[in-house]
Legacy VTK file of the C-alpha trace (Angstrom):
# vtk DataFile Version 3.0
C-alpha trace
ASCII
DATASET POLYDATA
POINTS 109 float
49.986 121.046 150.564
50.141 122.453 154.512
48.796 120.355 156.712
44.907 121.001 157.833
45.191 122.938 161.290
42.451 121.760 164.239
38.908 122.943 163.250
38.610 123.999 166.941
41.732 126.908 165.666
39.951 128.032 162.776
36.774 128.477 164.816
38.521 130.552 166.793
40.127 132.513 164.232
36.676 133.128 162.849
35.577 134.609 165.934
38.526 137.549 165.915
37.621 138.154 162.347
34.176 138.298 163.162
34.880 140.691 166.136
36.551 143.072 164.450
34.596 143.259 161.777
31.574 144.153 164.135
33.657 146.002 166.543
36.170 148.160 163.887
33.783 148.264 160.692
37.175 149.941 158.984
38.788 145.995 159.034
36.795 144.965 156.203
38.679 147.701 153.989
41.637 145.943 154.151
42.737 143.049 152.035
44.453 141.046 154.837
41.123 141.123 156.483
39.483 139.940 153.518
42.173 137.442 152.689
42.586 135.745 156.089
38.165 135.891 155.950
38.275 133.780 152.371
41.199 131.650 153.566
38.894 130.512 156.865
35.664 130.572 154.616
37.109 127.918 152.612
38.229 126.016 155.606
34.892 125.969 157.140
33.254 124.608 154.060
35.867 121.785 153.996
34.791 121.030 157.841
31.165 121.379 156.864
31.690 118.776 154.077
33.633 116.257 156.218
31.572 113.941 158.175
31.725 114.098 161.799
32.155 111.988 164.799
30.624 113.929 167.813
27.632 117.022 167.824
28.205 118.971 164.491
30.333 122.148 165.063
30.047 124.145 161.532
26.429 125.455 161.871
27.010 128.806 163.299
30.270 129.007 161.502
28.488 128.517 158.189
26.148 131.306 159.054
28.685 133.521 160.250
30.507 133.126 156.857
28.031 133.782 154.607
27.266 136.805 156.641
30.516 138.180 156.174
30.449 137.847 152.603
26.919 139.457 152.372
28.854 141.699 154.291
32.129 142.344 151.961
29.354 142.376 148.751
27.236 145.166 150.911
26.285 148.463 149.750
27.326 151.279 152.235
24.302 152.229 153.191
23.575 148.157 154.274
26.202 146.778 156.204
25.036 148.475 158.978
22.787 145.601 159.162
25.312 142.916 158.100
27.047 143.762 160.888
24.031 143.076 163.444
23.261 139.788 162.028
27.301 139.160 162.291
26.917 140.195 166.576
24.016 138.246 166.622
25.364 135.117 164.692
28.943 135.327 166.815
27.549 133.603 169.866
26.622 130.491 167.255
30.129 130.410 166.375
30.788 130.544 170.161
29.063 127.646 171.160
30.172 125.811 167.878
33.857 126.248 169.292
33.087 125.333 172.525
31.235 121.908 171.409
34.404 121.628 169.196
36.827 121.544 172.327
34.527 118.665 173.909
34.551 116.820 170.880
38.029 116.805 171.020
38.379 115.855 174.836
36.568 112.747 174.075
38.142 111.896 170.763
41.424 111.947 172.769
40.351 110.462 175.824
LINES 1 110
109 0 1 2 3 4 5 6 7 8 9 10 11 12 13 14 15 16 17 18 19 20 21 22 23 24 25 26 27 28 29 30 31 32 33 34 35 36 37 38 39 40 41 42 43 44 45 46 47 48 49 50 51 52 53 54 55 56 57 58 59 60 61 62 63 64 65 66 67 68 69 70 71 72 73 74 75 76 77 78 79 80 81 82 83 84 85 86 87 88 89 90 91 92 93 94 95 96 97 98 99 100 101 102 103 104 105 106 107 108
C-alpha cells in the first residue's frame, strides 16, 4: 500500500479537476479525468472519515465530489447545471484548502 499523500495535496488536486471540468466541459469525456476524479473521491471520503485535530477541512470537498459524480451520471441536456453548482461549490473547496494549510502550520509548529 502507497503511502497516504497530505490532505492539503489532494485538496488541491481536487480543485484542478474541478476547474477543468467547469472550465473545458470536454475533460469529463476522458477516462484519466474520470480516473484521477474517483481516485481523489475516495481519498476525500477517507479524510472525511478520519477524525480531526484543527477546523474540519472536507466539507466543501465532500460537496464538490458528489457534484462531480452527479455530474459524470448527468444527462446531456443537465450538466449544464452540474457544472454551475461545481463553480459555485469550488470556492468551498478553496477555503477548505486554505484552512488545511493553517492546520498544518500549527500541527508543525
Amino acid at each position: 500500500m502507497t503511502a497516504t499523500r497530505p490532505f492539503s495535496a489532494t485538496l488541491n488536486e481536487l480543485i484542478v479537476l474541478s476547474e477543468e471540468v467547469i472550465t473545458r466541459p470536454s475533460a469529463q469525456r476522458d477516462p484519466r479525468w474520470t480516473e484521477r476524479m474517483m481516485r481523489v473521491a475516495a481519498e476525500v471520503r477517507r479524510a472525511d472519515a478520519r477524525p480531526c485535530d484543527g477546523p474540519r477541512t472536507s466539507f466543501g470537498a465532500m460537496s464538490m465530489v458528489v457534484t462531480l459524480e452527479g455530474l459524470l451520471a448527468a444527462q446531456d441536456e443537465q450538466k449544464p447545471l452540474w457544472r454551475m453548482h461545481a463553480a459555485s461549490a469550488l470556492e468551498l473547496v478553496r477555503i477548505d484548502a486554505y484552512q488545511e494549510l493553517c492546520n498544518t502550520r500549527e500541527r508543525q509548529g
